[in-house]
Wavefront OBJ file of the C-alpha trace (Angstrom):
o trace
v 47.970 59.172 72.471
v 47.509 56.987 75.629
v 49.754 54.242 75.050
v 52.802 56.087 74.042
v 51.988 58.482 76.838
v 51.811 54.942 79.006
v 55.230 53.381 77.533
v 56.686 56.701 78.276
v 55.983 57.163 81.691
v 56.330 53.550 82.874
v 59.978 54.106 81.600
v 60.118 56.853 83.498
v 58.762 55.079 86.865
v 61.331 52.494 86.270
v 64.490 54.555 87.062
v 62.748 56.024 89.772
v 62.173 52.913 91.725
v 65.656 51.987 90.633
v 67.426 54.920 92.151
v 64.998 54.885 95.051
v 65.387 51.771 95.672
v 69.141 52.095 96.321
v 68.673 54.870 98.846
v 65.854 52.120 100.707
v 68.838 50.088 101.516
v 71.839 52.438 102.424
v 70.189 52.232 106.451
v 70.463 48.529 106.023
v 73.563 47.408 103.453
v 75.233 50.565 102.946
v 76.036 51.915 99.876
v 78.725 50.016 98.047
v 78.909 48.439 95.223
v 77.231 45.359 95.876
v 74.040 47.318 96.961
v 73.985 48.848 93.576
v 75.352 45.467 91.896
v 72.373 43.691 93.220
v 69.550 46.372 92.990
v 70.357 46.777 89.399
v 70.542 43.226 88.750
v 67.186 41.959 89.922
v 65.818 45.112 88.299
v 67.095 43.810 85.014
v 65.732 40.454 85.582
v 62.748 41.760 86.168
v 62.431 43.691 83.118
v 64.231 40.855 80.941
v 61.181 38.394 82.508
v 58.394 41.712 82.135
v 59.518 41.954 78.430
v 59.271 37.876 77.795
v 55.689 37.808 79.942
v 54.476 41.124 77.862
v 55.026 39.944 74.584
v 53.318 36.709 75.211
v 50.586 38.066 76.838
v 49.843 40.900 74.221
v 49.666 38.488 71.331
v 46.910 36.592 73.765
v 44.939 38.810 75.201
v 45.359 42.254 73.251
v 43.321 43.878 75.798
v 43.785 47.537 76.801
v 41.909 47.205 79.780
v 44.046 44.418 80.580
v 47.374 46.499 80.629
v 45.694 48.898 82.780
v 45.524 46.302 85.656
v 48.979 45.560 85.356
v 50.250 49.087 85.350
v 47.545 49.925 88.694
v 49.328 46.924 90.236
v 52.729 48.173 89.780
v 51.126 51.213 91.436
v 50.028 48.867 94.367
v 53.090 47.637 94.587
v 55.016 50.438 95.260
v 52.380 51.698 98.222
v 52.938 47.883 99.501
v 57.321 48.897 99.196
v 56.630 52.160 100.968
v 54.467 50.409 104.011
v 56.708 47.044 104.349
v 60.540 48.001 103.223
v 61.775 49.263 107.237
v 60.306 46.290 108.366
v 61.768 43.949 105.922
v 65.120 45.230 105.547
v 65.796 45.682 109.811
v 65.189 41.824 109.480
v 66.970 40.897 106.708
v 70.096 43.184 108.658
v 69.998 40.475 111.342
v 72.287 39.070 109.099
v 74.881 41.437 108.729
v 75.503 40.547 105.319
v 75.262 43.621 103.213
v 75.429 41.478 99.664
v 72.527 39.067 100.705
v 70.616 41.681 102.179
v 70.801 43.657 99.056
v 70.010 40.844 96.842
v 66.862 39.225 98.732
v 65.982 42.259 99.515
v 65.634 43.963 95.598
v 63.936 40.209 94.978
v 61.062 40.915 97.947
v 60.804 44.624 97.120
v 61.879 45.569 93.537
v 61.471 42.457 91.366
v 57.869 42.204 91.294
v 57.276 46.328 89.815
v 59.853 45.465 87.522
v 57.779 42.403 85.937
v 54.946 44.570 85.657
v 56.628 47.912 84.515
v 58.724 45.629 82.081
v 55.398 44.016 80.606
v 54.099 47.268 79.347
v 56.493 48.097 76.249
v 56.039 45.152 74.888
v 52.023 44.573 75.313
v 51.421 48.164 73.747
v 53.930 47.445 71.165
v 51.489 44.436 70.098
v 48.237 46.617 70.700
v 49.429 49.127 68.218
v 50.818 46.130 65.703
v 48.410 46.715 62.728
v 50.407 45.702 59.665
v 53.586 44.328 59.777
v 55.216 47.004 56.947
v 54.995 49.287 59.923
v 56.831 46.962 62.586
v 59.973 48.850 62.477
v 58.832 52.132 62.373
v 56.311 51.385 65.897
v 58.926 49.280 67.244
v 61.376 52.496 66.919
v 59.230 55.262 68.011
v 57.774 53.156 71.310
v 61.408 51.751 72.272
v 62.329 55.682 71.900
v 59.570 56.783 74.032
v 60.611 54.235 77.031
v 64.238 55.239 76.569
v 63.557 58.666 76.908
v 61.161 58.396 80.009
v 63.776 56.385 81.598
v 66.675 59.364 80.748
v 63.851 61.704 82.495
v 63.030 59.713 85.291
v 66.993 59.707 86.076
v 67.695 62.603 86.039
v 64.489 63.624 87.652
v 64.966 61.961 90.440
v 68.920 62.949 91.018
v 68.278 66.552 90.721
v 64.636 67.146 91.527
v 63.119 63.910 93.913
v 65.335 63.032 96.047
v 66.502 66.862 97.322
v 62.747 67.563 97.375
v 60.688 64.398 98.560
v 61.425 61.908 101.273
v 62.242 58.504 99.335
v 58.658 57.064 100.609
v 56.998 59.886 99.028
v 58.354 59.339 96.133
v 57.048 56.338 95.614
v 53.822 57.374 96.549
v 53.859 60.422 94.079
v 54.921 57.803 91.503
v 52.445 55.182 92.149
v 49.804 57.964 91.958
v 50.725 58.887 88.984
v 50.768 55.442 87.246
v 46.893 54.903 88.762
v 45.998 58.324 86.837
v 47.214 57.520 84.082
v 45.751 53.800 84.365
v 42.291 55.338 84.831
v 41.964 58.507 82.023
v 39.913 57.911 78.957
v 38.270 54.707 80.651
v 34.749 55.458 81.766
v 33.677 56.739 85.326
v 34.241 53.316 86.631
v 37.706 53.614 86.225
v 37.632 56.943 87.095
v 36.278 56.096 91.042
v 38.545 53.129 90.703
v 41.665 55.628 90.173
v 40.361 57.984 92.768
v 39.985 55.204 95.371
v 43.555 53.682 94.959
v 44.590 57.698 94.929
v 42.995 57.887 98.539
v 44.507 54.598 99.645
v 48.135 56.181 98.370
v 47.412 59.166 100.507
v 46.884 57.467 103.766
v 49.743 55.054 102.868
v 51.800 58.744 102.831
v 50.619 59.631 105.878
v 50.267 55.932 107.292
v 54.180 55.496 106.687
v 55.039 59.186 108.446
v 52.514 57.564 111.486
v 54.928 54.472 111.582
v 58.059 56.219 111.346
v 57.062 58.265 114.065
v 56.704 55.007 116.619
v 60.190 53.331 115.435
v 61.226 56.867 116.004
v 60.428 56.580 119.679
v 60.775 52.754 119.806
v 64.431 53.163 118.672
v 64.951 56.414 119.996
v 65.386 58.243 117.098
v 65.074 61.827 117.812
v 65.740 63.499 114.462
v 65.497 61.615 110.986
v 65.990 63.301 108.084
v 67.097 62.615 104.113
v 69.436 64.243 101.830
v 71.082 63.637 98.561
v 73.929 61.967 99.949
v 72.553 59.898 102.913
v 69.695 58.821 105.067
v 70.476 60.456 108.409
v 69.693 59.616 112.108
v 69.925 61.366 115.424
v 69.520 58.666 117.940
v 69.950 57.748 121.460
v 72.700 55.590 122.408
v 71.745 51.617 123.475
v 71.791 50.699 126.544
v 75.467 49.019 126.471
v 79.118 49.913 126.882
v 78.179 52.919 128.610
v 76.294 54.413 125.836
v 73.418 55.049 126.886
v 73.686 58.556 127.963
v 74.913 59.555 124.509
v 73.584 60.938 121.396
v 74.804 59.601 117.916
v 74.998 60.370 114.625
v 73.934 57.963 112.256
v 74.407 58.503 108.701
v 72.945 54.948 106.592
v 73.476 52.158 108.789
v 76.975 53.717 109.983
v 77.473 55.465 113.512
v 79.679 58.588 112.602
v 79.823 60.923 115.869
v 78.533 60.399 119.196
v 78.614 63.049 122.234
v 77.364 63.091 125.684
v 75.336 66.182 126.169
v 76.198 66.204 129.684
v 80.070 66.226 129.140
v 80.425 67.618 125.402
v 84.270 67.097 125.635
v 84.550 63.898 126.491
v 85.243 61.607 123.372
v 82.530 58.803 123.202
v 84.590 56.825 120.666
v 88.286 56.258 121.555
v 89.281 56.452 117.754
v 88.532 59.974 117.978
v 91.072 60.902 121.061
v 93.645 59.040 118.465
v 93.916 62.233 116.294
v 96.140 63.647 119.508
v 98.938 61.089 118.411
v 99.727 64.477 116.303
v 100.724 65.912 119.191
v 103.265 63.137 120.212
v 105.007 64.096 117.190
v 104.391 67.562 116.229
v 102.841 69.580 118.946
v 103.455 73.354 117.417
v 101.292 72.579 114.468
v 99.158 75.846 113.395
v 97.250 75.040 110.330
v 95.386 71.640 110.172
v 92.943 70.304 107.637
v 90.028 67.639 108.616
v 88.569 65.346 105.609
v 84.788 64.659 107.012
v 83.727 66.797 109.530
v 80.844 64.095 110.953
v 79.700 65.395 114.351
v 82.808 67.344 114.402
v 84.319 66.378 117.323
v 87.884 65.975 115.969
v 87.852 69.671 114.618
v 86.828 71.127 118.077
v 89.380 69.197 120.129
v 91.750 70.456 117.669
v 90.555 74.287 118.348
v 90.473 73.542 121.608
v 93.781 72.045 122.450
v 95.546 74.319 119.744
v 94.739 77.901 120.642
v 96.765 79.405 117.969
v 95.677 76.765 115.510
v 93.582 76.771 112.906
v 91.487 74.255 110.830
v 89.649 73.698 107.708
v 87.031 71.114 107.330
v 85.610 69.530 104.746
v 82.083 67.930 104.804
v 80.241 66.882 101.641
v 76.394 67.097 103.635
v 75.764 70.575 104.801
v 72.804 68.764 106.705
v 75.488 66.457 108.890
v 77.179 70.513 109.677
v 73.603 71.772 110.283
v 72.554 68.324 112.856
v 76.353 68.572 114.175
v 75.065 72.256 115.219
v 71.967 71.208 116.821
v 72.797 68.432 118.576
v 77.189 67.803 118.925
v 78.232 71.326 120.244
v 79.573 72.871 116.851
v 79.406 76.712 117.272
v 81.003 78.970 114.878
v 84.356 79.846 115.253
v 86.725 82.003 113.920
v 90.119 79.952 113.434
v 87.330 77.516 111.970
v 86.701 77.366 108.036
v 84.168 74.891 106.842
v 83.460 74.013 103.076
v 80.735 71.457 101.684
v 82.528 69.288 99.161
v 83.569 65.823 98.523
v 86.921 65.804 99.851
v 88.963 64.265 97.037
v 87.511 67.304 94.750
v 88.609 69.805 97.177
v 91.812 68.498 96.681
v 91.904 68.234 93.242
v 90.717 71.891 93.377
v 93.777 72.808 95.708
v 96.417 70.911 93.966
v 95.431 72.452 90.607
v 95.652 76.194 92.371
v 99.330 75.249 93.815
v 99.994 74.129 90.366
v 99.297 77.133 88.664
v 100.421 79.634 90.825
v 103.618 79.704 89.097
v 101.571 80.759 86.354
v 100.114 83.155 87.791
v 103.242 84.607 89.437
v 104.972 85.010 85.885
v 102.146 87.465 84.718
v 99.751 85.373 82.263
v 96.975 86.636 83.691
v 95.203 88.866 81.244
v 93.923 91.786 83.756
v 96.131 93.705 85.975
v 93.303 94.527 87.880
v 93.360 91.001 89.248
v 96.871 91.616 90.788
v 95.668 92.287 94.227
v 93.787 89.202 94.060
v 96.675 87.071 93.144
v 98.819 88.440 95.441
v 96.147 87.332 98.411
v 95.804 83.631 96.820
v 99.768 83.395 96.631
v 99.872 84.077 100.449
v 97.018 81.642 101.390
v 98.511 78.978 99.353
v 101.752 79.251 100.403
v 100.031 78.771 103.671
v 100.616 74.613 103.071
v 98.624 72.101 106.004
v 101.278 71.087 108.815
v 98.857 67.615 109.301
v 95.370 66.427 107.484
v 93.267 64.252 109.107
v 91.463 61.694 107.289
v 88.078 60.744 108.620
v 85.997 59.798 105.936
v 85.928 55.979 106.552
v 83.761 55.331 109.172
v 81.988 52.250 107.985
v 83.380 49.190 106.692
v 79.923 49.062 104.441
v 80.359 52.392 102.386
v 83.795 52.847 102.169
v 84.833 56.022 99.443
v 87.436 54.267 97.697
v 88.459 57.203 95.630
v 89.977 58.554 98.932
v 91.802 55.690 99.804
v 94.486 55.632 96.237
v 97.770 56.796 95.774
v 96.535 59.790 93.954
v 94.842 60.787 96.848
v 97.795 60.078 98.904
v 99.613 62.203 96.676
v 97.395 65.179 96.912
v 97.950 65.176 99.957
v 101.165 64.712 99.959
v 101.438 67.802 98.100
v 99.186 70.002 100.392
v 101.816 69.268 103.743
v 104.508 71.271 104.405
v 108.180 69.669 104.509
v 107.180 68.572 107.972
v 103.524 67.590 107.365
v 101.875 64.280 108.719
v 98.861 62.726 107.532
v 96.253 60.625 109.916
v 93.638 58.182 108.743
v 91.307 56.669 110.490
v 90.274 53.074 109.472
v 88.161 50.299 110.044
v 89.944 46.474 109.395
v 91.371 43.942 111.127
v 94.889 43.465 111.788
v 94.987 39.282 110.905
v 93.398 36.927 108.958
v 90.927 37.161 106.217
v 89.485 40.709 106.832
v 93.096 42.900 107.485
v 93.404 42.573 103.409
v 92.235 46.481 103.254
v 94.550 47.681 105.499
v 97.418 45.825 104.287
v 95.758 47.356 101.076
v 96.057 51.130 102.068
v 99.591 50.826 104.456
v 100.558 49.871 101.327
v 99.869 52.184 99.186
v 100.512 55.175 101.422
v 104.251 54.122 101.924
v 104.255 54.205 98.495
v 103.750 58.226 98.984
v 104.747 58.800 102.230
v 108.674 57.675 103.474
v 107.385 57.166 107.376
v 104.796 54.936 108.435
v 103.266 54.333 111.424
v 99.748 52.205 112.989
v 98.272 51.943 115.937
v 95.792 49.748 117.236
v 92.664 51.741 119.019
v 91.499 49.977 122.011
v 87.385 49.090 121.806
v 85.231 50.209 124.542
v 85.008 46.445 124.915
v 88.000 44.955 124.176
v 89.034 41.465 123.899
v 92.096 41.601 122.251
v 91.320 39.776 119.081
v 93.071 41.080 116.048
v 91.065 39.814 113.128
v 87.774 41.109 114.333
v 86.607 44.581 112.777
v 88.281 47.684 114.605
v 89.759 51.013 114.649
v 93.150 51.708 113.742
v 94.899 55.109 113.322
v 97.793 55.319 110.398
v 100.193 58.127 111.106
v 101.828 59.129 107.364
v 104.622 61.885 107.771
v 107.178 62.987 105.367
v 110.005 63.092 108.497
v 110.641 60.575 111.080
v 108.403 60.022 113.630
v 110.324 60.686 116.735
v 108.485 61.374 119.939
v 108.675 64.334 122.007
v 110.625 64.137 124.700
v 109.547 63.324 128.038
v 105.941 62.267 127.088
v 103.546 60.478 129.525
v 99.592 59.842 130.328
v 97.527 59.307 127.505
v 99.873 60.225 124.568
v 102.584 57.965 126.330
v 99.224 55.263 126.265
v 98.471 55.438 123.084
v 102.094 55.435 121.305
v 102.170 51.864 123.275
v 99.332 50.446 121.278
v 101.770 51.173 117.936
v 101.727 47.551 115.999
v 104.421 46.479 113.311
v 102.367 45.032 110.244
v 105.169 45.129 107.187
v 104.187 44.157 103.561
v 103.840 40.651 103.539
v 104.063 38.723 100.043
v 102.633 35.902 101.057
v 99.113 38.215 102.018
v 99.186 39.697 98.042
v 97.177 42.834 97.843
v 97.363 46.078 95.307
v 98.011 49.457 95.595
v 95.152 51.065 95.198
v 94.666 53.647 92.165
v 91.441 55.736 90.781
v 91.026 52.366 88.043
v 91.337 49.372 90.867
v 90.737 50.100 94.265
v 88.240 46.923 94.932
v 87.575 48.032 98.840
v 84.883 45.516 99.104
v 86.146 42.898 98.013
v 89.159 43.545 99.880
v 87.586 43.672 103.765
v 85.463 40.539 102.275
v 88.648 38.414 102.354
l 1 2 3 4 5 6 7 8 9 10 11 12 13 14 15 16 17 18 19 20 21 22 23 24 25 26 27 28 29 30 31 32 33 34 35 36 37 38 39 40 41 42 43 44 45 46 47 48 49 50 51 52 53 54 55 56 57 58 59 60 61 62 63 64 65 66 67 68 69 70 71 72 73 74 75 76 77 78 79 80 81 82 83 84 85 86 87 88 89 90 91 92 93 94 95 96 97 98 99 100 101 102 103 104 105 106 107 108 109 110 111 112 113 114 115 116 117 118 119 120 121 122 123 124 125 126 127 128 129 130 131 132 133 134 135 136 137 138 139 140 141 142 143 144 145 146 147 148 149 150 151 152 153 154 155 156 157 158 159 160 161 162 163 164 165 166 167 168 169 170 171 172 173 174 175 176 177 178 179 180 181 182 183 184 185 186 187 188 189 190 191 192 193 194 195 196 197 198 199 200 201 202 203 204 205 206 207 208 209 210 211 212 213 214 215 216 217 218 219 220 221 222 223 224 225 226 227 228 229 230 231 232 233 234 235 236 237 238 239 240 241 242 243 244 245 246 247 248 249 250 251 252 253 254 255 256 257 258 259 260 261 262 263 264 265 266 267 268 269 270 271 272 273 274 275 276 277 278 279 280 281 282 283 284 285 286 287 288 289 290 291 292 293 294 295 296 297 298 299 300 301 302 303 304 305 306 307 308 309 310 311 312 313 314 315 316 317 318 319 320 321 322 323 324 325 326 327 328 329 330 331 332 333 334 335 336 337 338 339 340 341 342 343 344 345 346 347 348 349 350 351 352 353 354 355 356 357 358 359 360 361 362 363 364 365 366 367 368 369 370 371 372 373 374 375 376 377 378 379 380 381 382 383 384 385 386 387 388 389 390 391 392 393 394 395 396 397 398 399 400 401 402 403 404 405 406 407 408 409 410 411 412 413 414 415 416 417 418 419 420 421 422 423 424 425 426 427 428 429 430 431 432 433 434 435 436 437 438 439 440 441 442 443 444 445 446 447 448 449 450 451 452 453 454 455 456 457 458 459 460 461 462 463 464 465 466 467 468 469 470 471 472 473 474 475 476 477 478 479 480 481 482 483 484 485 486 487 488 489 490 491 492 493 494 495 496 497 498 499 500 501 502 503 504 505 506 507 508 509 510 511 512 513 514 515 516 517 518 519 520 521 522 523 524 525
């Protein structure tokens, strides 16, 4: 009963570090691909070497008391992640290399429990080896147990953990669990031995909230908190480029909204203020739609510059909406409609109501009871967007490429009106090896749309240099963009910072679809 009970649950603990571990490094890497690339890749060394090390080790030893150690050490282990991971991973950020942080990183952190979590299928396999006629059958049944610990640990954590626990504690609660299960049916020895490293997991819980705490104030972090999607920071602003009287949103290792208390109006990053180019073009616009709501500064200067307007936003992490409340000057407002989605699923959802309203029109619906409902959706969906903004890349790290392909283009294409303009904030350079994303996405959008536009925002310290990292604003309209008439200050400003970047064959780069849109690889170039 133990051992399967043993090979069960260490397949279990092994997704769970897994999936943990990836959310240890979104502060520091991001979330890309090569964070998961390289978290899953050490973790499968380590298991491929745990395996190898097991197997020769239970035909040696064939000591229970043996495997014990190794699974309590795997439980030490993960209190030594929980205390040493910030630490580890703020230094190996120095760098600013998300793939080698990710990959030294899993080796220092993740490699070592996977060795010892891998060594356990094996060794029991070999304890439980009596005759060889029954090979197969114990083979079978333990390789099934593992399996199906790991399928529960997954899913365990997705939908259970990581809502519920902080991603420390759940290592804790996981390394707790290993030591009691490392110390039942073993004698009262074992028994104080379990309760000891039980205690020591405890203070390591509270031990890690202690340390938090003092980077807290060290960093001036004044509200941390973790959700499914994100780890997420409220922090003071450092003490350069005139930041330091502002408050900003961090969500992973990404600053996505800033405000100064003092002056909540006042945009604290100029890509923000770059949304007004709208009004260059179309200034009578009534119905607007934002993609990432973030501090939601972009939606209020809308309201606020637009009384007649209104705006939907769409935010995938009602937490970022409830911090944006609490700290960036959201209020509720009327002409305001906010929904918690992923954006590219909210318009799927949309596109697939426009498409079968025709449908519904022509009577197939099978109650007439639902007639004064129709008639209601008709009239909001006839209600297209005059302009959708697009601010859902704000890091070059954790960039949602399923946003940035022509069939996202195209659903939003279809959600304008015949005069509707689309603006998308992204992060590139304009030359040399890093502009290859850009080039990427101004490509693919005049695929969709007929105008094209980009403008270069200015950096609150600029030098000039085009193939460094910055903001840029692409305008997308279905008409030509002609100015207003008569336009001066800061719209006249920033319709001068408008740069010419055509499709170059001699840079090669892809439109981007659902099934090849290789974002990282294409702001590594």
């Amino acid at each position: 009963m133990f051992l399967p009970l043993l090979v069960f649950v260490c397949g279990m603990a092994v997704m769970i570090v897994e999936l943990v571990a990836i959310r240890l490094f979104a502060p520091y890497a991001g979330t890309s691909i090569e964070v998961w690339t390289a978290v899953i890749g050490v973790m499968m060394a380590g298991l491929a070497g745990g395996y190898a090390l097991g197997g020769v080790l239970g035909d040696r030893l064939k000591s229970e008391a043996f495997l014990r150690s190794v699974v309590r050490a795997a439980a030490l282990w993960l209190l030594l992640m929980v205390l040493t991971h910030r630490s580890l991973l703020e230094w190996l950020s120095l760098t600013d290399m998300p793939g080698f942080i990710a990959v030294t990183g899993s080796m220092l952190l993740v490699a070592v429990p996977s060795v010892l979590l891998g060594m356990v299928y094996p060794y029991v396999v070999r304890l439980q080896m009596q005759r060889v006629d029954h090979a197969g059958r114990i083979t079978g049944r333990l390789s099934a147990l593992s399996t199906a610990g790991s399928i529960l640990g997954t899913f365990l954590t997705g939908f259970v953990l990581v809502p519920l626990l902080p991603t420390g504690a759940i290592l804790v609660v996981t390394a707790v669990v290993l030591v009691l299960l490392a110390g039942v049916w073993n004698g009262w020895k074992h028994l104080l031995l379990t309760c000891a490293l039980i205690t020591i997991g405890l203070m390591v819980w509270r031990g890690q909230a202690f340390m938090r705490s003092l980077a807290g104030e060290r960093d001036g972090i004044i509200e941390e908190v973790e959700t499914r999607y994100a780890s997420i920071r409220v922090r003071r602003g450092p003490a350069v480029a005139g930041l330091e009287r502002a408050v900003i949103l961090e969500v992973d290792q990404g600053w996505h909204a800033a405000i100064f208390p003092e002056e909540p109006d006042t945009h604290v990053f100029p890509y923000t203020r770059f949304y007004r180019l709208l009004d260059a073009f179309r200034p009578d616009v009534g119905r607007a739609l934002l993609l990432g709501g973030g501090g939601y500064t972009v939606a209020r200067d809308f309201i606020r510059r637009h009384p007649r307007g209104r705006i939907d936003v769409v935010e995938i992490d009602p937490a970022v909406t409830a911090l944006a409340r609490k700290y960036f000057g959201l209020t509720d407002d009327p002409r305001m409609d906010i929904t918690h989605e992923d954006a590219r699923t909210f318009l799927n959802r949309r596109d697939d109501d426009v498409q079968s309203r025709g449908d519904r029109v022509n009577g197939t619906w099978p109650h007439a009871a639902f007639t004064g409902y129709v008639a209601l959706r008709e009239s909001r969906l006839q209600e297209r967007f005059h302009v959708v903004f697009g601010d859902v890349f704000r890091s070059r790290r954790s960039i949602p490429f399923h946003m940035a392909t022509v069939e996202t283009a195209r659903l939003i294409h279809e959600v304008l009106d015949d005069r509707g303009m689309y603006l998308l904030n992204i992060i590139s350079a304009e030359t040399g090896g890093h502009s290859s994303f850009l080039r990427a996405e101004l490509k693919t959008l005049r695929g969709v749309f007929p105008h094209v536009a980009l403008y270069r925002v200015p950096r609150r310290t600029d030098d000039g240099d085009s193939s460094v990292f910055r903001n840029y604003m692409i305008v997308a309209s279905k008409v030509p963009l002609i100015p207003v008439a008569g336009l001066g200050g800061e719209l006249a400003d920033m319709l001068s910072t408008q740069v010419s970047l055509p499709d170059d064959p001699s840079v090669p780069v892809p439109i981007l679809r659902d099934d090849y849109a290789p974002v990282e690889a294409l702001l590594r170039l």
